[in-house]
Each structure stands twice: as structure tokens, then as C-alpha cells.
Backbone as XML, in Angstrom:
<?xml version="1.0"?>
<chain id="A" units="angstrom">
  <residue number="1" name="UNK">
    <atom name="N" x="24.799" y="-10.849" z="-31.753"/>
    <atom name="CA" x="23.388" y="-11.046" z="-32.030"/>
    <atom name="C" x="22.609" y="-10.959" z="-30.719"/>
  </residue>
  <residue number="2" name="UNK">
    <atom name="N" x="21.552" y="-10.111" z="-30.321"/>
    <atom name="CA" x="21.081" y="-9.633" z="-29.337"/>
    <atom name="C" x="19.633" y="-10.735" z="-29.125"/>
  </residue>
  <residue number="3" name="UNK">
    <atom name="N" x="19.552" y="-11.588" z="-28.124"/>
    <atom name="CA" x="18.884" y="-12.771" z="-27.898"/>
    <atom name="C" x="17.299" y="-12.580" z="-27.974"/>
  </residue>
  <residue number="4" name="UNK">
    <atom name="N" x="16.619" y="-11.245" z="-28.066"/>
    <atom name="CA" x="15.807" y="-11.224" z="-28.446"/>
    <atom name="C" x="15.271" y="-11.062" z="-29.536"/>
  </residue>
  <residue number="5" name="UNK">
    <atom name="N" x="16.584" y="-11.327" z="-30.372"/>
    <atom name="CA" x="16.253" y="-10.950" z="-32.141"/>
    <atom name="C" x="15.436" y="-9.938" z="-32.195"/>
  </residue>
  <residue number="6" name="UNK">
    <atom name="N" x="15.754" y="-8.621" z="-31.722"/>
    <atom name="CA" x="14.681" y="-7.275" z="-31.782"/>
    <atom name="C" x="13.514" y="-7.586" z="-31.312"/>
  </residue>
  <residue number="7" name="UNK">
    <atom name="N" x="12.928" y="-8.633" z="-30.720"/>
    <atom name="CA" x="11.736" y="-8.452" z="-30.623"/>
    <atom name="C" x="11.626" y="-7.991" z="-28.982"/>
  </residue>
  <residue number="8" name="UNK">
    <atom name="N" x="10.346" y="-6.763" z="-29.199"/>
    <atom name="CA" x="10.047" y="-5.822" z="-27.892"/>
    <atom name="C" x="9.554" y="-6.642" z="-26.515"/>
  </residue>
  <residue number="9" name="UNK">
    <atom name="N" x="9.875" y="-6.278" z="-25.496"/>
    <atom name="CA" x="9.509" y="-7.286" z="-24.163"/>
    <atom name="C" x="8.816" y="-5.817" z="-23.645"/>
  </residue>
  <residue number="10" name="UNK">
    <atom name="N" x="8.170" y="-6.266" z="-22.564"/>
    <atom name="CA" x="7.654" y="-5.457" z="-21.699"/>
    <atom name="C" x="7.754" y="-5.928" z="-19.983"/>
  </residue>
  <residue number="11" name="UNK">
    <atom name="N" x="8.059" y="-5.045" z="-18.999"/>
    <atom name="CA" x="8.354" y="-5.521" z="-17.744"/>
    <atom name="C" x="7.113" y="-4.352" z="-16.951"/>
  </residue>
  <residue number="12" name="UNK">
    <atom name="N" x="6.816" y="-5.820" z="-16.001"/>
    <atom name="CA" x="5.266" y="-5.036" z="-15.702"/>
    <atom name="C" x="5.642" y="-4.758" z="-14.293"/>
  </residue>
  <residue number="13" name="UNK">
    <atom name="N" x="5.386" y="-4.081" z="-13.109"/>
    <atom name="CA" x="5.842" y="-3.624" z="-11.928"/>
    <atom name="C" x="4.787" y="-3.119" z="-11.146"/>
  </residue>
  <residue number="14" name="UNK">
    <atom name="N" x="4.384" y="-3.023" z="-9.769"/>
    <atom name="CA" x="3.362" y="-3.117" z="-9.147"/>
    <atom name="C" x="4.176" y="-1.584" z="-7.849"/>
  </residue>
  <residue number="15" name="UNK">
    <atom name="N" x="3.881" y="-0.650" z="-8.023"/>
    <atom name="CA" x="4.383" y="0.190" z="-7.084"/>
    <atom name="C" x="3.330" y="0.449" z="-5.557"/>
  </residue>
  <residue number="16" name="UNK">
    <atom name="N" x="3.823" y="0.546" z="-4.239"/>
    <atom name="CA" x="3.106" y="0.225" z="-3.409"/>
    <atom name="C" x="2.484" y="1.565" z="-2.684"/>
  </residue>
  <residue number="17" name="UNK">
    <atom name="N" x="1.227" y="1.789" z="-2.520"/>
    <atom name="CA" x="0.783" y="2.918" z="-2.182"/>
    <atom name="C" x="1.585" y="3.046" z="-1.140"/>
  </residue>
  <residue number="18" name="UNK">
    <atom name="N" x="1.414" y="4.658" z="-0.697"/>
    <atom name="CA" x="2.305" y="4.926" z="0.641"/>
    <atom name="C" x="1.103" y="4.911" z="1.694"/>
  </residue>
  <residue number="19" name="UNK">
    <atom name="N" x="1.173" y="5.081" z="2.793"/>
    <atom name="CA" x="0.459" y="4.435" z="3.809"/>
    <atom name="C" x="-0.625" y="5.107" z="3.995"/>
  </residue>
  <residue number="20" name="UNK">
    <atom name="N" x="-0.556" y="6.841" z="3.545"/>
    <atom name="CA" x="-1.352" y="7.522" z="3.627"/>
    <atom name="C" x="-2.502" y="7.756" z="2.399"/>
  </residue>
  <residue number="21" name="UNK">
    <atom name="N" x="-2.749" y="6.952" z="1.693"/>
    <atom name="CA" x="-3.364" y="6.398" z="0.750"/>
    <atom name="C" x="-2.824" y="6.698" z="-0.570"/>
  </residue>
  <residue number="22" name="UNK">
    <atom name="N" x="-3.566" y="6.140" z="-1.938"/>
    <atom name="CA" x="-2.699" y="6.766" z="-3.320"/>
    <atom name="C" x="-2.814" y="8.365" z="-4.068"/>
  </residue>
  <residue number="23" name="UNK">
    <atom name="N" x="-3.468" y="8.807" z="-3.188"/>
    <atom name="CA" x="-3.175" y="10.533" z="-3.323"/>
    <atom name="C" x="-1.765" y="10.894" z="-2.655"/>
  </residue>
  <residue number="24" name="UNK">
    <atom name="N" x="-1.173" y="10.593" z="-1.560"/>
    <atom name="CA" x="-0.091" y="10.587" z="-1.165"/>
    <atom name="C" x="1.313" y="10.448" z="-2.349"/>
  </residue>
  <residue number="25" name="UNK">
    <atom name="N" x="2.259" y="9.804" z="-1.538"/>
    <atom name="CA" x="3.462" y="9.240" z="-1.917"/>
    <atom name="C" x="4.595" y="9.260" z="-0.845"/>
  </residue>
  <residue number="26" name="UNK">
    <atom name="N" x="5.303" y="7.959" z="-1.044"/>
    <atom name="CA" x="6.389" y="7.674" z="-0.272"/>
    <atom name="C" x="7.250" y="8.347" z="-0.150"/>
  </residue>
  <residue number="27" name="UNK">
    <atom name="N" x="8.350" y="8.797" z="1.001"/>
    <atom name="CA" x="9.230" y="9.779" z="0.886"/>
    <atom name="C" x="10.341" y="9.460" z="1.906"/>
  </residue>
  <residue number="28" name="UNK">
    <atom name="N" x="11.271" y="9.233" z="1.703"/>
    <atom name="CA" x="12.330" y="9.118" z="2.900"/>
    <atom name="C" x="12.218" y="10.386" z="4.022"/>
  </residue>
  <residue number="29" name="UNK">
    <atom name="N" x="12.079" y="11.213" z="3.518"/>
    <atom name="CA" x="11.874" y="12.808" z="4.605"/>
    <atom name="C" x="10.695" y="12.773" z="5.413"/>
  </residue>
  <residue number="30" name="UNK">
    <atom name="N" x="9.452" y="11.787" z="4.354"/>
    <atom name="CA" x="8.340" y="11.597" z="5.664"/>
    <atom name="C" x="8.156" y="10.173" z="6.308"/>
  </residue>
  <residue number="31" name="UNK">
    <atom name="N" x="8.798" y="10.047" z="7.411"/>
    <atom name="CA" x="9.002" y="8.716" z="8.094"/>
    <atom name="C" x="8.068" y="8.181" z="8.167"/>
  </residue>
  <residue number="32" name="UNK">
    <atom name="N" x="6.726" y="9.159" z="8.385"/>
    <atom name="CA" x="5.418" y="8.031" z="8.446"/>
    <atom name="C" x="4.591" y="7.585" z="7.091"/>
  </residue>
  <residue number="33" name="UNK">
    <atom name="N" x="5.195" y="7.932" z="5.319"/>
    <atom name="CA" x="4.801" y="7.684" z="4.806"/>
    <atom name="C" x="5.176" y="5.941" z="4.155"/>
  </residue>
  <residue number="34" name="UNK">
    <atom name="N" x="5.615" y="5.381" z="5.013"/>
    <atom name="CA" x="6.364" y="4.305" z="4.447"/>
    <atom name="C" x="6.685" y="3.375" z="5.528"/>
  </residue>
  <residue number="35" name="UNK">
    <atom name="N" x="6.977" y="1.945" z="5.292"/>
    <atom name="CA" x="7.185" y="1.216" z="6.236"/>
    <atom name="C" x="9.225" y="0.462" z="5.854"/>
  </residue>
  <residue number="36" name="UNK">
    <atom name="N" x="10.000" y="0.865" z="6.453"/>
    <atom name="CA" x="11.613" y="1.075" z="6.261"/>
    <atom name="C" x="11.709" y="-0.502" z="7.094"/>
  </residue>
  <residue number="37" name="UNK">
    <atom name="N" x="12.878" y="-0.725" z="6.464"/>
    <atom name="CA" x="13.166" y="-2.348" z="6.989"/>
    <atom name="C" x="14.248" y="-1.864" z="8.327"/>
  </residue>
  <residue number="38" name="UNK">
    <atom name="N" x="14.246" y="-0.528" z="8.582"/>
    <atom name="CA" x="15.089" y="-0.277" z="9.881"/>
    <atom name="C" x="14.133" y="0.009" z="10.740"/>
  </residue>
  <residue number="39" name="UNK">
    <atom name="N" x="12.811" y="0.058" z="10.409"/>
    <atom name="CA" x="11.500" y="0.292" z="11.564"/>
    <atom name="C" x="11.506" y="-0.871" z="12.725"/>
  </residue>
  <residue number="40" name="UNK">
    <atom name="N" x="11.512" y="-0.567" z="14.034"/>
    <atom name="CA" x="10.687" y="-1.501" z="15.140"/>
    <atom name="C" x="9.720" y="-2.421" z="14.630"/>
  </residue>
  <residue number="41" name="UNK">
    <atom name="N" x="9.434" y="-3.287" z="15.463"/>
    <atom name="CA" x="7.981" y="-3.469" z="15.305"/>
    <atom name="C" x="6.857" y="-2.547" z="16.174"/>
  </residue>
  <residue number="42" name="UNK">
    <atom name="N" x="7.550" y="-1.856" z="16.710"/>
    <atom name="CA" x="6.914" y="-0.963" z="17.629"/>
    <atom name="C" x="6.482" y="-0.106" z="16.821"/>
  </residue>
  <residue number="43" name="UNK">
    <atom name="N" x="7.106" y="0.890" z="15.970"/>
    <atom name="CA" x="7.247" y="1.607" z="14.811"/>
    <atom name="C" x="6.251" y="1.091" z="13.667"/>
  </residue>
  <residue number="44" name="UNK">
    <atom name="N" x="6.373" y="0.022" z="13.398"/>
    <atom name="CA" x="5.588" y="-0.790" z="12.186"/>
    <atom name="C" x="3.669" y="-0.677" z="12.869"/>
  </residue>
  <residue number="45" name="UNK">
    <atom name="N" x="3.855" y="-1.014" z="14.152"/>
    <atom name="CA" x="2.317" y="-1.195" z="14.451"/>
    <atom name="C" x="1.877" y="-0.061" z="14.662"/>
  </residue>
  <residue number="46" name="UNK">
    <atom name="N" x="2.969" y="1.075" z="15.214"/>
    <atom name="CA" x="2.144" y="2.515" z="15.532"/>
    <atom name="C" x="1.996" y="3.099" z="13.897"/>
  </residue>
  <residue number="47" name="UNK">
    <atom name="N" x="2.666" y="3.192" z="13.082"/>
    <atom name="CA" x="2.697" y="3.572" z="11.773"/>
    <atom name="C" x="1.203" y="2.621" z="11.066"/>
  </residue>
  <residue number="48" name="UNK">
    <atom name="N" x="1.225" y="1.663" z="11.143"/>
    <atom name="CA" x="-0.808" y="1.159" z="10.665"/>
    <atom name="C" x="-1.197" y="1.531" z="11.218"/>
  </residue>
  <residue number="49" name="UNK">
    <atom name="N" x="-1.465" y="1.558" z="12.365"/>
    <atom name="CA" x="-2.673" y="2.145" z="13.221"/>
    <atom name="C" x="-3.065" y="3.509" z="13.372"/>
  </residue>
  <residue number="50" name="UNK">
    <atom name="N" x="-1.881" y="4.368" z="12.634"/>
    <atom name="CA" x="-2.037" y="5.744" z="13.213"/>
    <atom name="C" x="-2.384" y="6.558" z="11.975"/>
  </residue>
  <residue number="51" name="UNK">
    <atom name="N" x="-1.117" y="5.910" z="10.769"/>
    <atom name="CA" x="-1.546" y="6.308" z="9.697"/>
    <atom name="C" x="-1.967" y="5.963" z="8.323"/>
  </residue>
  <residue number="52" name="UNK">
    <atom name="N" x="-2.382" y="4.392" z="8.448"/>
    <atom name="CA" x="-2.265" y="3.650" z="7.502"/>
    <atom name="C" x="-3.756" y="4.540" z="6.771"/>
  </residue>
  <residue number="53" name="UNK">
    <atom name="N" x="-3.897" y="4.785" z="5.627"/>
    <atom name="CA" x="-5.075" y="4.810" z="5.176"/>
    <atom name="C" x="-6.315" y="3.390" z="5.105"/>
  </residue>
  <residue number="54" name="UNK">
    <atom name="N" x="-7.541" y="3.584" z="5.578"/>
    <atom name="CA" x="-8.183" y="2.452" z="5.512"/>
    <atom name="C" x="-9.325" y="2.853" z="4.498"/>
  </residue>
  <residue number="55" name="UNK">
    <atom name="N" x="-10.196" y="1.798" z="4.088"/>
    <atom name="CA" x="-10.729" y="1.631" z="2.848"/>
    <atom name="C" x="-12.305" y="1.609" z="3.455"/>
  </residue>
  <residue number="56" name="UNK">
    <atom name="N" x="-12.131" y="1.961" z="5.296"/>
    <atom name="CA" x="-13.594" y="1.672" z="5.848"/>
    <atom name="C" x="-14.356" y="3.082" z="5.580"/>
  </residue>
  <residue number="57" name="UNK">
    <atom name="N" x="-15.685" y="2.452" z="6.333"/>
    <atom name="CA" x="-16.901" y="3.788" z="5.812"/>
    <atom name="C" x="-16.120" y="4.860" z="7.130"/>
  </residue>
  <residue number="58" name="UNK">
    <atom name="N" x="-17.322" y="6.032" z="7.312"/>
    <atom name="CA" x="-17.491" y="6.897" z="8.000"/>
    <atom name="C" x="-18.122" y="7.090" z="9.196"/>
  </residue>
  <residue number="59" name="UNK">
    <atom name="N" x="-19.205" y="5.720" z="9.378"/>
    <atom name="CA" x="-19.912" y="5.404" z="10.743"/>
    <atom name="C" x="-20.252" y="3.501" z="10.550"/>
  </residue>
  <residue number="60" name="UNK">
    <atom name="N" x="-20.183" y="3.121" z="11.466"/>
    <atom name="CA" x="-20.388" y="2.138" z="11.873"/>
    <atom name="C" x="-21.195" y="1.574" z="11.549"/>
  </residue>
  <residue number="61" name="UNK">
    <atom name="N" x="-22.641" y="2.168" z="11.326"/>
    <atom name="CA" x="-23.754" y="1.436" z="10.294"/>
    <atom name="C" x="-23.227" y="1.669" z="8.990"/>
  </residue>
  <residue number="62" name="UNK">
    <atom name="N" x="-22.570" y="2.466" z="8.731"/>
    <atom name="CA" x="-22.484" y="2.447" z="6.687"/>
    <atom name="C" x="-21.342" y="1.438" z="6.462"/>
  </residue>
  <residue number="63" name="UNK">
    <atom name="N" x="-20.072" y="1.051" z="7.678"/>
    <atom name="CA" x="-19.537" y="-0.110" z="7.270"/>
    <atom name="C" x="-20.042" y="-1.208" z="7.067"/>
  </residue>
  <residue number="64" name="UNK">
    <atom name="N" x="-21.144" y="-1.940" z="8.285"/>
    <atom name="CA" x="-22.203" y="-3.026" z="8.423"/>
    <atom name="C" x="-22.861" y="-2.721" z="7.143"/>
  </residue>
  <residue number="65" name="UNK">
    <atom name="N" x="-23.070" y="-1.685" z="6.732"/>
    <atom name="CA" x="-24.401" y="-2.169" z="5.216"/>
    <atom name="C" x="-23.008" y="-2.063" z="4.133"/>
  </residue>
  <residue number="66" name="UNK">
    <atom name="N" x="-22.261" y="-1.566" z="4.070"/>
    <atom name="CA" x="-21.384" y="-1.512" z="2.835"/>
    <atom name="C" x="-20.213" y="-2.174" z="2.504"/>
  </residue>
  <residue number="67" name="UNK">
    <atom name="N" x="-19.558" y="-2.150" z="3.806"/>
    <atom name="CA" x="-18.238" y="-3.029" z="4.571"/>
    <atom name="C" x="-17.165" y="-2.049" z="3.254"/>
  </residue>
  <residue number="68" name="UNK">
    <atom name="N" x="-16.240" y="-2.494" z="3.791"/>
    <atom name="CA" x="-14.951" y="-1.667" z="3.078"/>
    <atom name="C" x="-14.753" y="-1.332" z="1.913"/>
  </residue>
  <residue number="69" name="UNK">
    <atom name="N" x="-13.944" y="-0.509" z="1.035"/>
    <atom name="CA" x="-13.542" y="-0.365" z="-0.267"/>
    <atom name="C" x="-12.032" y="-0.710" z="-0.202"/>
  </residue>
  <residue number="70" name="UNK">
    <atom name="N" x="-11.941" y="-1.865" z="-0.776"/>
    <atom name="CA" x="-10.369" y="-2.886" z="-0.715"/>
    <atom name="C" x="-9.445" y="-1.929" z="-1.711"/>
  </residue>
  <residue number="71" name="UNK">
    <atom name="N" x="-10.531" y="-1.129" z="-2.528"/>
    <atom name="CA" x="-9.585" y="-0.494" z="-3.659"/>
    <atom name="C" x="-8.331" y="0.256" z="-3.157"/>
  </residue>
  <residue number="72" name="UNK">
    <atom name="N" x="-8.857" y="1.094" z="-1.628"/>
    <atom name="CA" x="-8.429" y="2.571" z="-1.278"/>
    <atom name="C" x="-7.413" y="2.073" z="-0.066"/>
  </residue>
  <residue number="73" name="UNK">
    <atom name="N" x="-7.676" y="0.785" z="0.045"/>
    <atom name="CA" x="-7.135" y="0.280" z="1.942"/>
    <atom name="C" x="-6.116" y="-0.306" z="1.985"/>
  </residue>
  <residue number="74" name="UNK">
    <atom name="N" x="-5.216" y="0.936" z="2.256"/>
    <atom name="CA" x="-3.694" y="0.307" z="2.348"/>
    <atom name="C" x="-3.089" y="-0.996" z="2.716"/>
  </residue>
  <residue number="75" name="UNK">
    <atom name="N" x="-3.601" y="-0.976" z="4.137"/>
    <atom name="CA" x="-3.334" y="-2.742" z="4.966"/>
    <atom name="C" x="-3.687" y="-3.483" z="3.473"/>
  </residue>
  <residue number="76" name="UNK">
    <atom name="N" x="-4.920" y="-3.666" z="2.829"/>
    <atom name="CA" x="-5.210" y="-4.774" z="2.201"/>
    <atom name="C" x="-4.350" y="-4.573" z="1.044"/>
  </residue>
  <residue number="77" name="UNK">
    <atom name="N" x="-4.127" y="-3.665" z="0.088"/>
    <atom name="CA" x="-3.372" y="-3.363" z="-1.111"/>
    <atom name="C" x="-2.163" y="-4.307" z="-0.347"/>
  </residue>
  <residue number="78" name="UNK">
    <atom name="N" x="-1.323" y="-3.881" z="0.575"/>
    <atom name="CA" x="0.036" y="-4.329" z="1.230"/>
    <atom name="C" x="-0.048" y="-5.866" z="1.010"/>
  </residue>
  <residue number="79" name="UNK">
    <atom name="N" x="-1.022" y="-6.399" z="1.873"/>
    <atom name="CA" x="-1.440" y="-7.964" z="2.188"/>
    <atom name="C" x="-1.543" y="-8.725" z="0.718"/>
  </residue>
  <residue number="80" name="UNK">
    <atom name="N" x="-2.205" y="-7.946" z="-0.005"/>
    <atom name="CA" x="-2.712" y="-8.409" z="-1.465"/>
    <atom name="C" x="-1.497" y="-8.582" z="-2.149"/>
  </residue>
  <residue number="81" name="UNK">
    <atom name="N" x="-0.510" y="-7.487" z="-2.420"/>
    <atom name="CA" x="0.769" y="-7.786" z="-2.921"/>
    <atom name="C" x="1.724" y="-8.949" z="-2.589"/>
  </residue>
  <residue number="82" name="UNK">
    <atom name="N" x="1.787" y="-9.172" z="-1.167"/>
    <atom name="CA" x="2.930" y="-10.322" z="-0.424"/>
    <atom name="C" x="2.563" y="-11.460" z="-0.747"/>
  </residue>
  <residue number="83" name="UNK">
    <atom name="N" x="0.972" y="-11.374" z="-0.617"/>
    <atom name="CA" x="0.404" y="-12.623" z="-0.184"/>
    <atom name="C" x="0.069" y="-13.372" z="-1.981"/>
  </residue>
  <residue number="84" name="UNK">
    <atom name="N" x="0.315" y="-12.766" z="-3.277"/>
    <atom name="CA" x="-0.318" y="-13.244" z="-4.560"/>
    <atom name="C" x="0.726" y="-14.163" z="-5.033"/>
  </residue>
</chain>
């Protein structure tokens, strides 16, 4: 007798953009699309900084009047996941 007596479950899963935003995708072949638990931290900080996609404007006044889009910004998607 199968413990859910037939009744349907659903398993919900949260997949993590790759660094280069969600038009991208993760890839073992592209080292900088992803952050690998065999990375430096040397590796880890040049990989955000270089290629993380960010969610900021295009000039410096349109961030000050608009400030970021959290939707698109990798760092925060990342932070948002660990941290819920």
C-alpha cells in the first residue's frame, strides 16, 4: 500500500540564475557562468565583480532616481535564496 494512498504531491524547486543573468545559463564548460565549490575566494570575488549580472541602471543619476531592479540582479537573487 503506497503511503500516499494515490494522492498527487507536488515538489517545488528554485533553480539559480547563472551569473550572467536569466537569459544565460550555467555550464560546467563556461567557468565564469557559475560559482563551483572548487572556486578560490579569489575566483569567487573576481567572478561577481567581473561577471555577475547586476540589476543597476545605466548612469548614475537614473540609479539615484530609480535605484535597482532586484528582479534581474544576480548578487541579490543569490543572497535572497541563502538568506529565506
Amino acid at each position: 500500500h503506497h503511503p500516499l494512498q494515490g494522492k498527487p504531491s507536488l515538489i517545488h524547486s528554485k533553480f539559480f540564475p547563472p551569473l550572467q543573468g536569466a537569459q544565460g545559463k550555467m555550464s560546467s564548460s563556461d567557468a565564469n557562468s557559475a560559482i563551483f565549490l572548487t572556486d578560490t575566494f579569489e575566483d569567487i570575488e573576481r567572478k561577481i565583480k567581473q561577471h555577475a549580472f547586476s540589476g543597476g541602471q545605466d548612469t548614475k543619476k537614473k540609479q539615484e532616481e530609480l535605484g535597482a531592479n532586484l528582479d534581474v540582479d544576480v548578487s541579490y537573487q543569490w543572497l535572497r535564496f541563502f538568506l529565506e
